[in-house]
N, C-alpha and C positions, 0 to 999 in steps of 0.2 A: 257565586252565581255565574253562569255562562251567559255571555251576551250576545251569541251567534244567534243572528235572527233568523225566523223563517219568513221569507216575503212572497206576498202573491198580490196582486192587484187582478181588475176583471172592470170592462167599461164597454157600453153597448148601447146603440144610439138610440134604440127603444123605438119608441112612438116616433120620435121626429124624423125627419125625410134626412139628416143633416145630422153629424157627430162634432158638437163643439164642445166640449170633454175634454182634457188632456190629466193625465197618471204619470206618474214617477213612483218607482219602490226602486232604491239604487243605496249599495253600499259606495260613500267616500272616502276620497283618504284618510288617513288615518286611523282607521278604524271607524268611522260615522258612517250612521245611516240616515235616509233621507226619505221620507215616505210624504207625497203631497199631490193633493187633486186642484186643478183650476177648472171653471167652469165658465166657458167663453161666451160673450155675448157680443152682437151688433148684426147675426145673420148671416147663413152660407159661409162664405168661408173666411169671412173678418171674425169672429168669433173665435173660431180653430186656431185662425192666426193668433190673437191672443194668447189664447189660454196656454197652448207651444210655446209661443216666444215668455210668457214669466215663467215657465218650468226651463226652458233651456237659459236663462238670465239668471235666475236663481241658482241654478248648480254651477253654473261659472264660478260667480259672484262667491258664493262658499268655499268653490277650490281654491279662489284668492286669498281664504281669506277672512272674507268679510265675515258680521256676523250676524243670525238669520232674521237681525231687524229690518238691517240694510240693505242686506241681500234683496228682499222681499220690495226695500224703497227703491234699489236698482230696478227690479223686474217693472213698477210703475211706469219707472221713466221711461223706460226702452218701452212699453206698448205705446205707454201716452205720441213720444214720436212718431213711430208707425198710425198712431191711430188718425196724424193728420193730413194723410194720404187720404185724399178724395173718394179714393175708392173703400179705404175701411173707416170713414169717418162716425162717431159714436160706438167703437168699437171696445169693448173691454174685456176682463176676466175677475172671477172669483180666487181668491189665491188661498189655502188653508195647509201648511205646512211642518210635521215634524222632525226634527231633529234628534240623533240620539249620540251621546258620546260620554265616555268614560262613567257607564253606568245611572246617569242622567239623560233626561230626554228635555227638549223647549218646543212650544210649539206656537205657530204667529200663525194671526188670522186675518183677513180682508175682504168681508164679502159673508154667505151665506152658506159655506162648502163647511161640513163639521168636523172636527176632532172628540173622537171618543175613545174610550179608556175602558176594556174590557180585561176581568178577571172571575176567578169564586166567589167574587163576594159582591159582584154586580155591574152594573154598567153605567159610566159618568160621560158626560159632556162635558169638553175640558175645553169647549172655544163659545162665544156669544155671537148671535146672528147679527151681521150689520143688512137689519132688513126692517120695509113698513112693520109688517106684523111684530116683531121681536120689540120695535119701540112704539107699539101702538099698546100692545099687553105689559111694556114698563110704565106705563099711563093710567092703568087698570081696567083696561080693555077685556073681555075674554078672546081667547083665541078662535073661537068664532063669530063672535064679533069683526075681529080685527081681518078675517080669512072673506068675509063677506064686502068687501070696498073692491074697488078698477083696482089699488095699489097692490093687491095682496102678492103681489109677486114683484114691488117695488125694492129695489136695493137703495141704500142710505151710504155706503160706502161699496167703494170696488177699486180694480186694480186697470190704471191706463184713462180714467175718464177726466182726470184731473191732473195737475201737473204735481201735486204733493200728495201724500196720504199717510194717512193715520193706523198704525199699522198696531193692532192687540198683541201682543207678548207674551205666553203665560208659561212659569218657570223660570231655570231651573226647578222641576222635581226628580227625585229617586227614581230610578226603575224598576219595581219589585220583581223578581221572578215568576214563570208562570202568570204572564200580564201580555195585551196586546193592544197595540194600539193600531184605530183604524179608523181612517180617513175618508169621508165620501162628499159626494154633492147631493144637493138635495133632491134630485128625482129619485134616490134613493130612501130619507127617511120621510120625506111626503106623504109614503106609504104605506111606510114601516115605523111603528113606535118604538120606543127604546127598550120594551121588554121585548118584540119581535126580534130587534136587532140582534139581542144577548140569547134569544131563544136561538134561534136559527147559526149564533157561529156556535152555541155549545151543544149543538146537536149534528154538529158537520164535524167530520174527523181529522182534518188539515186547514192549514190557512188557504190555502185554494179553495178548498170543496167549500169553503164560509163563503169567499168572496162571489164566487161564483152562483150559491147559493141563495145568498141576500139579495145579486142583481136579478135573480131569474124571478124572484119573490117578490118585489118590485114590480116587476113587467107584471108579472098575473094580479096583481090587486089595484094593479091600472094605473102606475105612474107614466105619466102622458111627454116625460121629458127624457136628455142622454141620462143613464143611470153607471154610474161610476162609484167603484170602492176600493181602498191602497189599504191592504194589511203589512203588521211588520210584530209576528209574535215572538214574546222572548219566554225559552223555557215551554210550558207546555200549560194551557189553559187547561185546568180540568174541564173534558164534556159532559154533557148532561146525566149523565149517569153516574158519573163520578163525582159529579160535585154536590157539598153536602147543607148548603146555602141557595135562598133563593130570594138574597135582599137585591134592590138598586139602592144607589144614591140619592140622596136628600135633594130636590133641586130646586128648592130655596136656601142650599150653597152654594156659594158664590164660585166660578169657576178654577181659581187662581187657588183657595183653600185646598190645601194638600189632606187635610183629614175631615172630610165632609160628614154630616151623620147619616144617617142608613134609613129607609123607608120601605116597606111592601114593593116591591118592582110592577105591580099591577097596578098600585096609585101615580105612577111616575109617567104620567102620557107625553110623548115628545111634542115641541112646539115643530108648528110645520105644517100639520097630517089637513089635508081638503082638495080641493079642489084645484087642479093650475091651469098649466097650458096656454097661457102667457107668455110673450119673451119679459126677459129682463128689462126692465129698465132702472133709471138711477136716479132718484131723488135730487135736484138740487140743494142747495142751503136756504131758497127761498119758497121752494116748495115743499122742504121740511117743515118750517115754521105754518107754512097754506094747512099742512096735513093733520099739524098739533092743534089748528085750532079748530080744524074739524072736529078732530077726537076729542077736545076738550067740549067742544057744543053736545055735539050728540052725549058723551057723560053726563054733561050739566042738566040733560032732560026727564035723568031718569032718580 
């Protein structure tokens, strides 16, 4: 297999007056590549600040070195410091990060920025949301249910708001050829469900004309936030024309499952899609528990 990637990212401030976004697509030494979106929160330019400073802390931290759990735990610390400047106080980011080397890819998550896994044979979510919604529907919420509450744009975990964090892992997996992996925030799939997502790169001729494609797609269906997405394709996705499949993946598999089973791509609606235009904000550990026993009452009525 050739592992020489084609990378394109594409990040635009959309709706908002204000770009707190930050993109990474960069080959590291050794042959690694490093593909990851943050998505900053705390307002003007404390946000920006963030979401910059864990992608410039992260790629250090790698060229050290480290490895991309830590890396990732490095990038906290360094905001969390910064964030107790007065002036950026409650400042954070989303962090959602892959890694690719020696024919394997890893990829860590922190926050609500997603990792997906695009090829022929369909499109996977390979990261889990730390967000109200994501743990209001592990409750058995519907996602409209859970999209209708003040929280719906509440985070449960993020990077810099805390002095430790808990950071999701998933892999070592295989790289297969003809695969791509691509990275966004969520003013991107808010919008767009996951068969849009897989519609629109296999119907774009480049990894550019995708990313570019997806953000511009986004804007027109009215995502109200920055809208950001880090492609890094290896080999050549068959486009739509060429490809002879039109499953997604099962996603009642569990992320970290390397051989998910296969479902209609039309049954597979992405979690996310409604309504926003909220900032960020970040759930305590005592207003988590306030929020479960919301969810749990209002369940209990029905």
């Amino acid at each position: 297999m050739n592992y020489e990637p084609r990378l394109a990212s594409e990040s635009i401030a959309g709706a908002r007056p204000y770009q707190e976004d930050s993109v990474l697509v960069q080959e590291l030494s050794g042959g690694r590549v490093l593909v990851a979106v943050a998505d900053g929160m705390g307002g003007h330019a404390a946000g920006e600040v963030a979401s910059a400073l864990a992608l410039e802390t992260l790629v250090r931290a790698l060229e050290d070195g480290v490895g991309i759990d830590k890396a990732v735990e490095l990038a906290n610390r360094e905001v969390h410091e910064q964030a107790k400047d007065p002036g950026k106080h409650g400042m954070g980011t989303t962090l959602t990060a892959a890694i690719v080397e020696d024919g394997e890819y890893m990829i860590a998550n922190v926050g609500d920025s997603r990792g997906y896994l695009i090829n022929d044979a369909g499109i996977r979510q390979l990261t889990e949301d730390h967000s109200f919604v994501a743990e209001a529907m592990k409750r058995g919420q519907s996602e409209a249910e859970a999209m209708n509450t003040p929280y719906r744009d509440a985070l449960t975990r993020s990077i810099g708001t805390s002095a430790e964090v808990d950071v999701d892992v998933f892999g070592p997996f295989p790289l297969e050829s003809d695969t791509a992996l691509l990275i966004c925030s969520d003013g991107l799939y808010k919008t767009l469900d996951d068969g849009d997502l897989r519609r629109i790169y296999m119907e774009s001729g480049s990894p550019l004309g995708a990313a570019q494609t997806l953000v511009s797609s986004a804007l027109e269906n009215g995502s109200d936030d920055n809208i950001t997405v880090a492609i890094a394709e290896y080999g050549e996705v068959p486009r739509l024309e060429q490809s002879t499949q039109a499953l997604g993946f099962d996603p009642t598999a569990h992320p970290d499952d390397p051989e998910p089973a296969f479902t209609d791509i039309d049954d597979h609606a992405a979690a996310g899609a409604g309504e926003g235009g909220l900032p960020k904000t970040v759930l305590t550990v005592g207003a988590l528990a306030a929020v479960a026993l919301v969810v749990w009452l209002l369940m209990s009525l029905f």
